[in-house]
N, C-alpha and C positions, 0 to 999 in steps of 0.2 A: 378510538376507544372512548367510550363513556364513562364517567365516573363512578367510581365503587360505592359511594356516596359514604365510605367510613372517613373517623377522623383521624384514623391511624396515619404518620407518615411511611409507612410502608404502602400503603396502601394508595395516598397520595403522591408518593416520586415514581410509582409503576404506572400511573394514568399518562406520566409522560416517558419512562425511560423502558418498560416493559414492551411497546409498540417493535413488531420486527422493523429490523433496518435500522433504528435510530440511536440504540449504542456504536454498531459502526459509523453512522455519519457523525458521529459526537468524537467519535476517535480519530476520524479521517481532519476534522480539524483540529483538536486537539496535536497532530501530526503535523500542522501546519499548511494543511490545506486550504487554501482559502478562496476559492473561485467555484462554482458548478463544476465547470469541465474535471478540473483536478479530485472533487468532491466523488464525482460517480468514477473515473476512474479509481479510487480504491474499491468499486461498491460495484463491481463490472456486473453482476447477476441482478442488479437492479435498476426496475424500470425507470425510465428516464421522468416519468410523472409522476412515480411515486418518492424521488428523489424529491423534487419541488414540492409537492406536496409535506412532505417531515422537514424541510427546510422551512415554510411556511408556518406547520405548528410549533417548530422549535423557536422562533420566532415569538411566537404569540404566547408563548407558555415562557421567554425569556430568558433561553439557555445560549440563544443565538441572537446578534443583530448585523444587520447588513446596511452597507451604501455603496451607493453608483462607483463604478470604476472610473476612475481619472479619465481616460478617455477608451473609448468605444462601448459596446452594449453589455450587459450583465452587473453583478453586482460582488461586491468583496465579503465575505462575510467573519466572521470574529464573534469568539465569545465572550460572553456577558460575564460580570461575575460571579454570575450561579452557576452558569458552564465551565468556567472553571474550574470551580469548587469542585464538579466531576470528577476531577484527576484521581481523585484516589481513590472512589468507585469503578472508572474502567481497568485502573489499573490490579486493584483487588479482583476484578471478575477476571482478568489475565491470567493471573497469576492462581488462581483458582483453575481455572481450563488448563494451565500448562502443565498442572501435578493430575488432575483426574482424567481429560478427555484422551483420547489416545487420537495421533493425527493417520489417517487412512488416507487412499484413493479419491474420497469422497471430497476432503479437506485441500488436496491437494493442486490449486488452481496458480498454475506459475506463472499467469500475468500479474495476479496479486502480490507472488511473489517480487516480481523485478518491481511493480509500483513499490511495495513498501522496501525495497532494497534502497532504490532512488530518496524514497520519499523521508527516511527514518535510520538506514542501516547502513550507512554510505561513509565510508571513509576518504574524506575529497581530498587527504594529503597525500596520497599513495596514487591519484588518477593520472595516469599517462598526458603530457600537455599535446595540444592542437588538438585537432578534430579525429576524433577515433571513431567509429562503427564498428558494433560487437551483434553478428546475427545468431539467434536463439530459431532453434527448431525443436518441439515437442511432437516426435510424433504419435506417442498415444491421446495426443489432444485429438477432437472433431477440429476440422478446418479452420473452425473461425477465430480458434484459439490455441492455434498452432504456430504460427510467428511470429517474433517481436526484435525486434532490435536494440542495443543500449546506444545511445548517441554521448560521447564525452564532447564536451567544449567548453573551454569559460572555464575550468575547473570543476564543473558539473556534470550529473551523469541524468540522461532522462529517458525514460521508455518513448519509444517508438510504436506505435500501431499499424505505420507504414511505413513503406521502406525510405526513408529519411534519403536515397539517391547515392551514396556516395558506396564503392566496393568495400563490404567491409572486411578489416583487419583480422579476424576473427570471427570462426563458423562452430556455434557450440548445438550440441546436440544433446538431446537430457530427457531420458526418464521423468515424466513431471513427478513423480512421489518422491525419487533421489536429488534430485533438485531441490524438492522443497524442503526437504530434511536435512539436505547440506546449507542452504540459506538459513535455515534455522538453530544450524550448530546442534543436529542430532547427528548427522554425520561427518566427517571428515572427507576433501575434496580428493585424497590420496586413494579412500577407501570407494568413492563411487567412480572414481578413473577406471583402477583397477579390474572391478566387474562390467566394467563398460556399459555401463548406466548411465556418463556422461563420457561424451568424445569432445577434444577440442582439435580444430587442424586451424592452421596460419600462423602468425610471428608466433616465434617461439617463446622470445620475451614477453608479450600481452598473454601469452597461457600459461606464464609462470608467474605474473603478477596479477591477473583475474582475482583470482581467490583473496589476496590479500586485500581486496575490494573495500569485501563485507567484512560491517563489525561485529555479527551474528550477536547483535542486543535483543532483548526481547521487545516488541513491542510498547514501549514505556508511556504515556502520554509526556506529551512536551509543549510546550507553543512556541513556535521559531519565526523566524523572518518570515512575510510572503514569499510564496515558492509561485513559478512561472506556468501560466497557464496556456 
């Protein structure tokens, strides 16, 4: 985007935060993402170039800076203290979308879901100890966006995009629109059981403590620890 050439700052914070994609990458750190990989993982409908590329001008417009990872290739990246400062604009345009937009089919992507469950909504005192495996099937997703796994270890919970190896514990199966509305605390997990919108089969213990997972918060900006890339 070229410059409006006013001296409004409205006009001036849109040449950099108006651009599609880079309120979410603003968020997706903001959430504590701090790597590429974890970066486009919230942002899964965007191109892998155009990712680097709005990392680049965020960069240079000084919302973001980045340095070399400790050891091996890529870079860590953290906000500046004008990115920062962001917090209460993404959190304002949230909080705006949550009262006006209405969430449809359309909104409805449950990989995004289980990222920002892991990444944001996670309650790590209620996570079952040892190695869990929790497989997710949507099947009105296309293929590619039809499986996922949750891996518990460590006290942490992480999405999988493949299958992590090990039999999982738990086989859920879920409407992505009742999935996403129960992640979001529009519905209750009693009321999508019931119409069998979501099935769970395996321990019966891990299908009775699933639910109590999520902190169904809304998406708040935060800045946390590095998260695992």
């Amino acid at each position: 985007m070229g410059t409006y050439r006013q001296y409004c700052p409205i006009a001036r914070a849109s040449e950099i935060l108006a651009e599609r994609w880079t309120p979410l990458v603003i968020r997706n750190v903001m959430l504590g993402a701090n790597t590429f990989s974890v970066i486009a993982r919230g942002v899964p409908s965007m191109s892998r170039s155009m990712l680097a590329k709005r990392l680049t001008e965020l960069e240079h417009d000084g919302v973001l800076s980045s340095r070399p990872k400790a050891s091996g290739r890529g870079s860590i990246y953290e906000l500046t203290e004008a990115g920062a400062d962001l917090a209460g604009v993404i959190e304002t345009l949230g909080n705006w979308g949550e009262r006006w937009i209405e969430v449809t089919t359309e909104h409805a992507d449950p990989g995004f879901a289980l990222w920002a469950w892991c990444q944001a909504q996670l309650d790590r005192s209620v996570l079952p100890t040892g190695r869990v495996v929790i497989a997710f099937t949507f099947p009105d997703e296309p293929p590619s966006n039809r499986l996922y796994w949750l891996l518990i270890e460590d006290g942490d919970a992480e999405v999988c995009y493949s299958d992590p190896g090990d039999e999982p514990a738990l086989h859920v199966e879920a409407r992505s629109l009742a999935f996403v509305d129960w992640h979001r605390g529009a519905r209750s997990w009693t009321s999508t059981r019931r119409s069998g919108e979501i099935t769970v089969t395996g321990s019966a213990s891990l299908a009775r403590s699933l639910p109590t997972w999520n902190l169904h918060a809304p998406i708040a900006p935060r800045t946390g620890e590095p998260v695992r890339s």
